[in-house]
Every structure is written in structure tokens, then in C-alpha cells.
ZATORMAR-118949 format. One record per residue (C-alpha): residue number from 0; x, y, z. Coordinates in nm, 4 decimals, m for minus. Example, Ala and Ser with C-alpha at 12.3 -4.5 7.8 and 13.67 -1.06 7.14 Angstrom:
ATOM   k       xx       yy       zz
ATOM   0   1.2300  m0.4500   0.7800
ATOM   1   1.3670  m0.1060   0.7140
END
This chain:
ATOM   k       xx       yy       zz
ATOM   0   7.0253   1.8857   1.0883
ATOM   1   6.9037   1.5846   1.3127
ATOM   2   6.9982   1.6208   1.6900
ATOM   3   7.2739   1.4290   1.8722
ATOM   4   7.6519   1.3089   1.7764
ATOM   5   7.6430   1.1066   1.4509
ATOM   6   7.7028   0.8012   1.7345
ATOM   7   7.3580   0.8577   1.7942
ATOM   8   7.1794   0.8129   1.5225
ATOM   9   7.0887   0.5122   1.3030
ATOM  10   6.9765   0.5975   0.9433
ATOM  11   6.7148   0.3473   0.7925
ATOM  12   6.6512   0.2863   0.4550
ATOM  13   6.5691  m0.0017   0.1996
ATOM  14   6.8639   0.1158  m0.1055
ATOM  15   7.2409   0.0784  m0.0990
ATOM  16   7.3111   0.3821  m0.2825
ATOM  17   7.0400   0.6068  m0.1886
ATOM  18   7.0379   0.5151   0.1977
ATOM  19   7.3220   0.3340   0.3355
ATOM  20   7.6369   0.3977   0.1509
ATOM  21   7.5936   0.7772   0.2184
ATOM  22   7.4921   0.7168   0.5712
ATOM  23   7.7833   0.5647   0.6368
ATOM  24   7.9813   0.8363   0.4505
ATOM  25   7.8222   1.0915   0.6689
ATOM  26   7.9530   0.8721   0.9683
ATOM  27   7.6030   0.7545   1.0401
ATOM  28   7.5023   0.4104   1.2098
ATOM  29   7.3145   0.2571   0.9281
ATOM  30   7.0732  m0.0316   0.8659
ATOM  31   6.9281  m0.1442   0.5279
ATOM  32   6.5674  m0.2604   0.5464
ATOM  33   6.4729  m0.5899   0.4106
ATOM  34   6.1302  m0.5054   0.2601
ATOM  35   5.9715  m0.3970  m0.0921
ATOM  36   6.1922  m0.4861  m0.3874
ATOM  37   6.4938  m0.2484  m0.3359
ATOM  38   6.5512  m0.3949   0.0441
ATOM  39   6.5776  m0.7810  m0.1121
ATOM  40   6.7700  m0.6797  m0.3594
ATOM  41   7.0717  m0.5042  m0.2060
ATOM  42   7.0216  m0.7432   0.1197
ATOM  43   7.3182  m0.9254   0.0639
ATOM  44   7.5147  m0.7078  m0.1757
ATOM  45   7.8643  m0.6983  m0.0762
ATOM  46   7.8463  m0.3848  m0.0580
ATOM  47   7.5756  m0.3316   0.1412
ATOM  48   7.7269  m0.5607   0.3938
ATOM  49   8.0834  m0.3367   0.3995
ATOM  50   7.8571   0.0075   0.5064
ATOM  51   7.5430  m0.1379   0.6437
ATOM  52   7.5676  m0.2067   1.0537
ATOM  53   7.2319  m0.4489   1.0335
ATOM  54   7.0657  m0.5465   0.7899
ATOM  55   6.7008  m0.5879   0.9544
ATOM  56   6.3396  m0.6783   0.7843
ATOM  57   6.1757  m0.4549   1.0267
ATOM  58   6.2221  m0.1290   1.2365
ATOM  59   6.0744  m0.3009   1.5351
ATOM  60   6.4238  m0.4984   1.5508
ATOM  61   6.6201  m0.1780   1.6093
ATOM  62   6.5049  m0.1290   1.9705
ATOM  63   6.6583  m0.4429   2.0733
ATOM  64   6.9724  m0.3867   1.8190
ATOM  65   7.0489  m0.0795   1.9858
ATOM  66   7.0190  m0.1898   2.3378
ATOM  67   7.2574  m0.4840   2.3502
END
């Protein structure tokens, strides 16, 4: 069990169904990853876009996603 509310905590992953859609379930902040073939492929997914709260191309964006 991570620490913190589920407010908190941003779950990171590069696939829809394996990362982000049960993030999101799990009331998680979520963000798909744009990298290796999985993260360009479910980039734009309508799906993904529903349940993912960024979609970013690196984890250095989420210090600046989370601040503002």
C-alpha cells in the first residue's frame, strides 16, 4: 500500500489497460507515458483520454504538471 490519500498520488505507466484504466478505477491520478511502442499506441485512444489526467512523453513533465 503506497502512502498518502489516493489525491496524492499519480500512477505512471505506458498501457491503457495495464496502467491507466485501473489507476483510475482505484481513484488514482493517472498519466500514460508516451514512449516505447505501447505509450504511442494508446496515446490518443479514446479511451485513454476518458481515464488518463496527462498524457506526457516524459516523467520530467510531472513536476511542473503537478505544481500548477
Amino acid at each position: 500500500m503506497a502512502p498518502g490519500a489516493p489525491d496524492e498520488i499519480v500512477y505512471a505507466g505506458d498501457h491503457r489497460d495495464n496502467d491507466v484504466v485501473p489507476a483510475k478505477a482505484a481513484d488514482l491520478r493517472t498519466a500514460l507515458i508516451r514512449r516505447g511502442p505501447w505509450g504511442h499506441l494508446w496515446a490518443d485512444d479514446p479511451t485513454t483520454c476518458q481515464h488518463a489526467d496527462w498524457v506526457i512523453s516524459s516523467l520530467d513533465e510531472l513536476p511542473v504538471l503537478l505544481a500548477g
